[in-house]
N, C-alpha and C positions, 0 to 999 in steps of 0.2 A: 678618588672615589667621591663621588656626589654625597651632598650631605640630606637628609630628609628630614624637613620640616614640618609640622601640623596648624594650620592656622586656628583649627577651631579643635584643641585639647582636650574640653571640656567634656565632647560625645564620648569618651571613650569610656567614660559611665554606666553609660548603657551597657556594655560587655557585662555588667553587673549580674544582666538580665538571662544571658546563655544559663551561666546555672543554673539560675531559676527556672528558664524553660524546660530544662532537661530532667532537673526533679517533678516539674508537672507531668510531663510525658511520661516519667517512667511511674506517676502515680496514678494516671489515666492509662493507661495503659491497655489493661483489660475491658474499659467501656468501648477502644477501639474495635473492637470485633463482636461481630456478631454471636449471640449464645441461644442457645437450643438444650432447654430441658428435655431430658426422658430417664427414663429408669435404667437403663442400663446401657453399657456401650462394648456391653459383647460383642465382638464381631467387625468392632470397624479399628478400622489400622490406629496405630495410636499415633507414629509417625508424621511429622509435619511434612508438606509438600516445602520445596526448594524456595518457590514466591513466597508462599509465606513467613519463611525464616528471612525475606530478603526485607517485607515490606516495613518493618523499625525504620531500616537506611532511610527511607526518604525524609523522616524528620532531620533524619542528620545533614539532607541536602536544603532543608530548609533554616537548619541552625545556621550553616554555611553560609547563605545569602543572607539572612539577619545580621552575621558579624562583617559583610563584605559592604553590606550599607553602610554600619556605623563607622567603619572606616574609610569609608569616602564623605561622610558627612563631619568627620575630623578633619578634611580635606587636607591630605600629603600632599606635598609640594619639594622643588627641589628650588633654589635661588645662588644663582650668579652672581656677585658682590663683585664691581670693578671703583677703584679708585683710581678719585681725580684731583691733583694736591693743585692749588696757586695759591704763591708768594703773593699775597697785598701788600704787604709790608717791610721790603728787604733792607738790610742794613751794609753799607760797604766799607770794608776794615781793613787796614792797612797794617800792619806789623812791623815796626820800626824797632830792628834789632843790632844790637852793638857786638860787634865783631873786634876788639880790640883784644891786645896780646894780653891782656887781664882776664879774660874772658876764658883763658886755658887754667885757670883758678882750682885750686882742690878742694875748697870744700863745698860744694858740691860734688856730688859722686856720678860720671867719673871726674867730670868737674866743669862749670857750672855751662860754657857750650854745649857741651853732648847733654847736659839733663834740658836745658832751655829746649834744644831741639825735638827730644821725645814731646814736651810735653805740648809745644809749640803744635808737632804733627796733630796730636790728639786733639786740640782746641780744632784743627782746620776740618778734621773729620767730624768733629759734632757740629759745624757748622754749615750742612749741605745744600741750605736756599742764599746763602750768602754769596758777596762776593767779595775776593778775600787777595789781597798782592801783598809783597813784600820790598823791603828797602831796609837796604844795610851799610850801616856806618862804622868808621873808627877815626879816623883824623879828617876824612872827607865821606861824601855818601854817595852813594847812586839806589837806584832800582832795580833790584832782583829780579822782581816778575812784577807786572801791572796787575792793577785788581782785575781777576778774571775769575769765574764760575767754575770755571777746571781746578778741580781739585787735585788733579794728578799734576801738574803742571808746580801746584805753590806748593805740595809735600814733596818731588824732586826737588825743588830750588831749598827747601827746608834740610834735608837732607844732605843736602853738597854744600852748606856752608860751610867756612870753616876760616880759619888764620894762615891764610895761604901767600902773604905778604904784598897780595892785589893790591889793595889799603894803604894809605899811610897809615901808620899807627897813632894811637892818640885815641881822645874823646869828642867827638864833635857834635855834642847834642843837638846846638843848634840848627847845623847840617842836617841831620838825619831829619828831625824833627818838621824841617822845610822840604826836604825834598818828599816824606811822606804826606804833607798838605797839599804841593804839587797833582800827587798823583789822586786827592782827594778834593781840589776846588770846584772842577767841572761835575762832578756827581751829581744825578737828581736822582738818588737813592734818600727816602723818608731820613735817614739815620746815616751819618759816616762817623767815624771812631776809627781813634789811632790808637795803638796799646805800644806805647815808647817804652824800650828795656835797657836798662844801662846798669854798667857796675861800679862807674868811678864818679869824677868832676871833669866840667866841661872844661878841657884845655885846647881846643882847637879849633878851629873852621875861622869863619868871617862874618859869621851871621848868631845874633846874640840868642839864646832858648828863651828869655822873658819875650825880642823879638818876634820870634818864630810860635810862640804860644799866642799870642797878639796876634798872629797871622790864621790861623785857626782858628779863633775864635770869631773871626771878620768872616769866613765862613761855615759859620757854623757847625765845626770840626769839634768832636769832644774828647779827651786825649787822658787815657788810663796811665798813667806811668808803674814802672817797677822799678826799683832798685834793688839788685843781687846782690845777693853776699853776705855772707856769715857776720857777727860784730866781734870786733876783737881782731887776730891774724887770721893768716890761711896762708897756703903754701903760694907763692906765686911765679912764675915763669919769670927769670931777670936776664937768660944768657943760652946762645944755643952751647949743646953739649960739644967735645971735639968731633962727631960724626957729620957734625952740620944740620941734622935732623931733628933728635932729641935737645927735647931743652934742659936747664938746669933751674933751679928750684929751690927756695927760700922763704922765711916764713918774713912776711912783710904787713902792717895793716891796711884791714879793711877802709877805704874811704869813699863815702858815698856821698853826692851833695844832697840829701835828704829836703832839707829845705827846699831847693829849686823843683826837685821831681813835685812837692808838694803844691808849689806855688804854679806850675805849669798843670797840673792837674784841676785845682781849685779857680782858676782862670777861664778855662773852657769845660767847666762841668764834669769832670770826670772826676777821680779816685787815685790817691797814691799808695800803695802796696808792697812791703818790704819783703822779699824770697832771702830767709836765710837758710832753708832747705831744701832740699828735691820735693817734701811733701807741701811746703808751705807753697813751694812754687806750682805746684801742683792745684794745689787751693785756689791760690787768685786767677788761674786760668778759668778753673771752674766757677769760680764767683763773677766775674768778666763775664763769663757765656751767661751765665742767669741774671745777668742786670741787662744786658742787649738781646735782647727775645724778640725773634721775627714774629708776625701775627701771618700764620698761616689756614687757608682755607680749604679746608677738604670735603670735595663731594663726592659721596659716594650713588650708586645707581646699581638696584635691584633689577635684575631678571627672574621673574619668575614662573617654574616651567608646573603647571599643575598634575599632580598624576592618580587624582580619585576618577576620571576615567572608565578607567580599566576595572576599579571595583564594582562601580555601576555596573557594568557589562557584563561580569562576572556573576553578579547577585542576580541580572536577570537570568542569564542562559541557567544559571542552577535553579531560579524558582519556572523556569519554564519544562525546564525536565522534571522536576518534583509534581507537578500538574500534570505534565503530558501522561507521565508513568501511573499517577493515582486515576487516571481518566480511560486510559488504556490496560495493560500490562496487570496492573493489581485492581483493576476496578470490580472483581469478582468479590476481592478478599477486605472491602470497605465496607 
């Protein structure tokens, strides 16, 4: 349903005035008509004829055109609102996430892969002018998905991750960390950022993370780290169960190389961020989205369809019939 608008609000003031017309009218009333004194009116019908019980109405066809004015002189309108969004400003992020058998951890709930995943999805969905890949590590790395605009494309790949024994196992930060600047050197996106997630110390790859943050920073790649996990123990994955499926489960300490997430972060301008919960983890994702803010530009474009029109036309045909009828019809009883 169309919505109806007024541009000029103000006439509608005037409607003030109907009342007031209508108490004059009905205080003038009897100057209306002609009067004839005489002595007596034995004799004549007292009866009013039909016209002139009619002839009041035509002030009413004249009230009617007075109020059909002032509402076209509020001029109703009806407006089409279409928008038109452009990215000036886009930013392209890469997600550099650690897939090691550590990563199957308790405490986070259900533990710390599946909560990184939800909330990993949610960062991709608030971010819909960006453009967004993935790349996942554990003793060696590759690329998941390329940064791409499809967002259905990087919440699939988000979604199928998992400890699936692809991987060597291990931590290879610096791996991941390089193969994610890879997919982010050629970029002429304003802004690229990598948000690197790990839960241990780097024991693997070929390639050093002070390296690999040096490598990034050469272009201009700015690199949020996180390290997960609770302080203290947590239950940890050390052995598959007899099924070959399930694994088995002990509490072992948390170890995070703290310092290097910091020092890789502080290197290329970014931020280092410790998830020792599902909410906390939740937090830095949300705090990450509000420091990398696209500048976006929206135009919008009115249509507007005018419809005082019809009132105008309206108010004529009734003060043309209020005349015709006073001119003709009732012109006896004037």
């Amino acid at each position: 349903m169309e919505k109806i608008s007024f541009l000029n609000p103000e006439f509608f003031w005037l409607l003030l005035l109907i009342p007031v017309a209508i108490a004059w009218l009905f205080w003038k009333r009897k100057e209306q008509s002609a009067t004839l004194k005489i002595s007596s009116v034995t004799g004549f019908k007292s009866s009013k004829s039909t016209l002139a019980k009619l002839k009041p109405y035509l002030n009413v066809l004249r009230l009617l055109a007075l109020t059909s004015l002032i509402l076209a002189l509020a001029r109703p309108r009806t407006v089409d609102i279409s928008n038109q969004t452009k990215t000036t400003k886009g930013i392209d992020i890469v997600m550099a996430i650690d897939l090691s058998s550590s990563m199957l951890a308790k405490d986070l709930k259900p533990n710390r892969m599946e909560a990184l995943k939800e909330v990993a999805a949610n960062f991709v969905v608030g971010r819909p002018n960006d453009r967004i890949g993935i790349v996942v590590y554990a003793g060696e790395a590759y690329t998941k998905t390329p940064v791409t605009s499809d967002k259905a494309i990087v919440e699939d790949a988000i979604k199928n991750m998992a400890f699936d024994g692809v991987l060597q196992d291990g931590t290879a930060i610096g791996m991941g960390l390089t193969t994610a600047v890879n997919r982010l050197k050629d970029s002429k996106a304003k802004s690229k950022v990598i948000i690197l997630m790990t839960d241990g110390v780097n024991n693997s790859g070929f390639i050093e993370p002070e390296t690999a943050s040096e490598i990034a920073k050469e272009y201009g790649i700015k690199v949020y780290t996180i390290g997960i996990g609770t302080n203290g123990m947590a239950q940890f994955p050390y052995a598959y169960a007899p099924n070959g499926k399930d694994f088995l489960y002990k509490m072992l300490p948390v170890e995070i190389d703290q310092e290097l997430m910091k020092t890789i972060a502080k290197n290329t301008g970014g931020k280092y961020f410790r998830a020792v919960s599902n909410t906390k983890l939740e937090q830095i994702y949300s705090e990450i989205n509000k420091l990398e803010t696209t500048e976006i530009e929206e135009l919008k474009y009115y249509d507007y369809d005018e419809k005082y029109r019809p009132f105008i036309l309206l108010a004529g045909i009734l003060l043309l019939i209020e005349i015709g009828l006073r001119n003709t019809l009732f012109k006896s009883f004037i």
